[in-house]
C-alpha positions in Angstrom: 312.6 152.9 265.1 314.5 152.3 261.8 312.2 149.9 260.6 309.4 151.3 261.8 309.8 154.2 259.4 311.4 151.8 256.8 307.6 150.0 257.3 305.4 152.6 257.2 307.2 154.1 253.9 306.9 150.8 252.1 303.1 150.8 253.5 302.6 154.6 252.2 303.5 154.0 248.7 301.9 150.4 248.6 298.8 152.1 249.3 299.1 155.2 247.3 299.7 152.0 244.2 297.0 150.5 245.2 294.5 153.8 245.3 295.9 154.5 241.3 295.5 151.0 240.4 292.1 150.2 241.4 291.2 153.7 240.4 292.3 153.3 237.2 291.1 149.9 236.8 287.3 151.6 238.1 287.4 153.5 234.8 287.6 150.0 232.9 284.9 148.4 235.0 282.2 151.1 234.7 282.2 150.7 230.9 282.6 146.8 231.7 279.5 147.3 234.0 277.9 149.8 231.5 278.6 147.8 229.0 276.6 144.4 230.4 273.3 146.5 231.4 273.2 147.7 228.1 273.8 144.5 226.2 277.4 145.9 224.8 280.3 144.5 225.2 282.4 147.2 226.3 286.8 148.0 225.7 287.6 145.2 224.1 290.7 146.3 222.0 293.5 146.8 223.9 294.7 143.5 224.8 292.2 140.4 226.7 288.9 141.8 227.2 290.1 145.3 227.4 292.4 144.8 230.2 295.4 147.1 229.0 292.5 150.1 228.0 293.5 152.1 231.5 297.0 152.2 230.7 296.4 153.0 226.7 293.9 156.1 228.1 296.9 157.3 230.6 299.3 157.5 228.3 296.7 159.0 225.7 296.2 162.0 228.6 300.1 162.2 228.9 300.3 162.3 225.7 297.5 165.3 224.6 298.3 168.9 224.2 298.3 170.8 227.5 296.1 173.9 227.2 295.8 176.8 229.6 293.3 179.2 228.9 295.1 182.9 228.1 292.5 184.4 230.3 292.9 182.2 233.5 294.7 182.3 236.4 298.1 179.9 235.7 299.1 179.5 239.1 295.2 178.2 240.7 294.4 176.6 237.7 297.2 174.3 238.2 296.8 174.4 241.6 293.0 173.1 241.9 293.5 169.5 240.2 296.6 169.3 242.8 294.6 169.6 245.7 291.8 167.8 244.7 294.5 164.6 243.9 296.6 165.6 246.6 293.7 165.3 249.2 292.0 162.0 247.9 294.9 160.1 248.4 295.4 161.8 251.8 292.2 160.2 253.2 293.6 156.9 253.0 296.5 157.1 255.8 294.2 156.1 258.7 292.1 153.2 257.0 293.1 149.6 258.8 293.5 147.7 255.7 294.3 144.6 258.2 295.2 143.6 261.8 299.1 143.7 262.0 301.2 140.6 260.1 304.2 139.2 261.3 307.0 139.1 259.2 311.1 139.3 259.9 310.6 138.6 263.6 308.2 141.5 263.8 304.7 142.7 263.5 304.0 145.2 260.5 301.0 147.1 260.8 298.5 147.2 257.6 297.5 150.9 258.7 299.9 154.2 257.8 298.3 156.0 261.1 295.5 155.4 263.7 295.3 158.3 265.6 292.6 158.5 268.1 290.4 161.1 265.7 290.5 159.6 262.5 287.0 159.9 261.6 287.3 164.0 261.8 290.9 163.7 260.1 288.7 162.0 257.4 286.1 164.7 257.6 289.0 167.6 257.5 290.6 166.3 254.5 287.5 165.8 252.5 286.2 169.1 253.3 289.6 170.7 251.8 289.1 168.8 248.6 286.4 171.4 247.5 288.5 174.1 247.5 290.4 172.4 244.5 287.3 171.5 242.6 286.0 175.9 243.4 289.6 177.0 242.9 289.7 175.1 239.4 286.2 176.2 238.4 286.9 179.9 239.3 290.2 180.3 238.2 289.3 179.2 234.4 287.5 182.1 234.2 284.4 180.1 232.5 281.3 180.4 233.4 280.5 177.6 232.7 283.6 176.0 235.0 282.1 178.6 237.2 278.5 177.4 238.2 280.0 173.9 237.3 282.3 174.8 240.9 279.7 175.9 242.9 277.2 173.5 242.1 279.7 170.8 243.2 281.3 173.2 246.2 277.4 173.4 247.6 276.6 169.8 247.3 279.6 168.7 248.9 279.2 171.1 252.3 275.7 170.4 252.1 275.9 166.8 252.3 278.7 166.6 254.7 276.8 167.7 257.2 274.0 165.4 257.1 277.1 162.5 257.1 278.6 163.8 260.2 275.2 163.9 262.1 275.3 159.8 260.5 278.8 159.3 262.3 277.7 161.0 265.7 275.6 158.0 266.9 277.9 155.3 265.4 280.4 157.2 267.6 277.8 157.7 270.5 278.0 153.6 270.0 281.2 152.8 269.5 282.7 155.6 271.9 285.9 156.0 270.0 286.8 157.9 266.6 289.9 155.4 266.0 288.7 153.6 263.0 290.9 151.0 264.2 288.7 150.3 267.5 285.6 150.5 265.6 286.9 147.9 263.0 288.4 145.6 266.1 284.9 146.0 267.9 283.3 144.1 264.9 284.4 140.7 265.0 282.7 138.0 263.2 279.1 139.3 262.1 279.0 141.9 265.0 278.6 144.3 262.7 277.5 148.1 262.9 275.0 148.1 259.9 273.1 145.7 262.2 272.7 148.6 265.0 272.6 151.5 262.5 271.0 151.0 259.0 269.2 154.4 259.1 272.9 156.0 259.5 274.5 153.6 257.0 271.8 155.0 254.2 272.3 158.4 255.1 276.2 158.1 254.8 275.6 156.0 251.7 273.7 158.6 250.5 276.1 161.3 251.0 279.1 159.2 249.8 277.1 159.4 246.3 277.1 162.8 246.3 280.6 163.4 248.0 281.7 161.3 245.1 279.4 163.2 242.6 278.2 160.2 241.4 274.6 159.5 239.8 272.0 160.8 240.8 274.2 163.9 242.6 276.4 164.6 239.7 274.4 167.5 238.8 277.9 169.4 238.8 279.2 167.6 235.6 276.0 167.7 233.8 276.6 167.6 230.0 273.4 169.0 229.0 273.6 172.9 231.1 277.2 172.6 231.4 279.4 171.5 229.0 281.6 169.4 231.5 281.2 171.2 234.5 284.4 172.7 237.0 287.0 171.2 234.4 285.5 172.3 230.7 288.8 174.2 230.6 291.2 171.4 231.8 293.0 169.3 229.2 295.9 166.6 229.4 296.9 165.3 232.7 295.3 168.0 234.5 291.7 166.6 233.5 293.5 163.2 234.1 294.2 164.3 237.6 290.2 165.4 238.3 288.8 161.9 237.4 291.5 159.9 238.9 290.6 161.7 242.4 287.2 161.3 241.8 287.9 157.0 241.1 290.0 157.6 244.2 287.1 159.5 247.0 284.8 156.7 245.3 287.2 153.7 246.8 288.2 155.8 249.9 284.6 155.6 250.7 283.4 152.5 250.0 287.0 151.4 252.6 285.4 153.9 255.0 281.7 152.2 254.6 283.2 148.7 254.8 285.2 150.1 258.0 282.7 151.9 259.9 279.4 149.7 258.9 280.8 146.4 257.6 283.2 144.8 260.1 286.3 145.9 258.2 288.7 143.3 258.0 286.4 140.8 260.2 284.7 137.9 259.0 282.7 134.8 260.4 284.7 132.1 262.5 288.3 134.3 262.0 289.4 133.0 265.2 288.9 129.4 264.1 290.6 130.2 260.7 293.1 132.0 263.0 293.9 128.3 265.0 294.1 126.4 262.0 296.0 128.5 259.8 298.1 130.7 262.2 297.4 134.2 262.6 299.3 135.1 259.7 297.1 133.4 257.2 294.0 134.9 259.5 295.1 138.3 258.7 296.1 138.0 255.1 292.7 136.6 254.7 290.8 139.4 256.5 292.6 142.2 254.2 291.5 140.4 251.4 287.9 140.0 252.8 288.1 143.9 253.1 289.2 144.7 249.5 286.3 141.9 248.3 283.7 144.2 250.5 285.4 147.4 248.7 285.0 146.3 245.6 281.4 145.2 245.7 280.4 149.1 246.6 282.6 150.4 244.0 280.3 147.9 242.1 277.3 149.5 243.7 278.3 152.7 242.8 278.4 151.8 239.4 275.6 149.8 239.4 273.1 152.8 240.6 275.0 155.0 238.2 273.7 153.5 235.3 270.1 152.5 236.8 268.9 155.7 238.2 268.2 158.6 235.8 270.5 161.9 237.0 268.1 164.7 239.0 266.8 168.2 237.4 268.7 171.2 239.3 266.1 173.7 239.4 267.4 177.0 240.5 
């Protein structure tokens, strides 16, 4: 039971590392990506090819003024970048980053939980996340902030409903909400996007504006509002609103690989699994998954700066 515990600790903060690092590292590789489609070349200062640029902006958001707004509320403005970090990283405890690896005469499990609804834990969690993007909006007590908040609060319950009716028949399918069965039911190229591309674009779709990504990040939008639910936020506060959006957009390209993509699965892993030992097989299939991550993080930035952002019209 010792180790248990002792394993899923060293498994918690692993992954929480992991969500901060690639999320900070996303903010490198959208100018990177930015920076190719528009013939630039992109951060190129701090150290080889820009590498070290995250780390110079963290410490350049640790490092700025913190301003709270005389009029605001102190306690909810604080509060709402909190949740909104708080819950992003929260979504990640029942994603099966792997099939279990045997080390020190024992099998250590590559997922914090799987408990037998983690598709609506996923769903809960999310759905809390709005409250700190309307908390943060309303309590700078900016209009601005304001309409920035609910455009984002709307979009985010609006769309989360056309996601869930996605999820119904790939659960109709599967008949478990365990995202561990519906990962082990994928083996080799048995995958669910074969039996459900209709619900793949449609949750697709509403990861984008989950995420409020272009074309859905009519919340943010420069142009009618300044810079949306956090105009008011400065320092690390601001620093906490982007890094949990970097952090919903690599929760959900995990949960698309999961649910659509096979996972941790790949072609002949039983035969890799024989000739390598099942160790190997499973260190193999974790860094399979992260390779699938990564190329819909790519995606995400990809249609971010190929498709133009929508008009809201009121």
């Amino acid at each position: 039971m010792e180790f248990v515990l002792i394993d899923k600790l060293v498994l918690i903060v692993a992954v929480f590392t992991i969500s901060l690092v690639i999320a900070m590292y996303s903010t490198w590789a959208e100018r990177k990506v930015s920076a190719v489609m528009q013939d630039r070349i992109g951060p190129n200062r701090a150290g080889p090819f820009g590498l070290l640029q995250p780390l110079a902006d963290g410490v350049k958001f640790f490092m700025k003024e913190e301003i709270i707004p005389a009029t605001s509320n102190k306690t909810l403005f604080i509060l709402g970048p909190s949740i909104s970090m708080i819950t992003a990283c929260m979504t990640s405890a029942v994603i099966p980053w792997g099939k279990p690896i045997h080390f020190f005469e024992r099998d250590i499990d590559l997922q914090i939980t799987d408990i037998n609804i983690g598709i609506l834990y996923v769903f809960a969690v999310v759905s809390i996340g709005v409250y700190g993007i309307m908390i943060g909006g309303w309590a700078s007590n900016n209009k601005f902030s304001l309409l920035g908040a609910l455009r984002a609060s709307s979009q985010m319950i609006s769309y989360e409903i056309a996601m869930g009716m996605s999820i119904v028949s790939l659960v109709m399918m599967t008949g478990s909400m365990q995202l561990g069965d519906i990962v082990s039911q994928q083996q080799g190229f048995n995958w669910n996007i074969w039996y459900q591309p209709l619900g793949f674009l449609i949750f697709c779709t509403c990861a984008f504006a989950e995420c409020n990504r272009t074309p859905f990040d009519l919340p943010e939008c420069e142009a009618e509002l300044v810079g949306g639910y956090h105009t008011e936020y400065s320092s690390m506060k601001l620093g906490l609103y982007l890094f949990a959006e970097y952090i919903n957009m690599f929760i959900s390209s995990a949960i698309m690989s999961a649910l659509f993509f096979g996972g941790y699965n790949y072609p002949f892993m039983a035969d890799v699994k024989d000739a390598l030992g099942s160790n190997w097989a499973n260190i193999i299939g974790a860094t399979v998954f992260f390779t699938k991550i990564i190329s819909f993080i790519l995606f995400f930035m990809w249609i971010r700066w190929t498709v133009p952002r929508f008009r809201y019209t009121n």
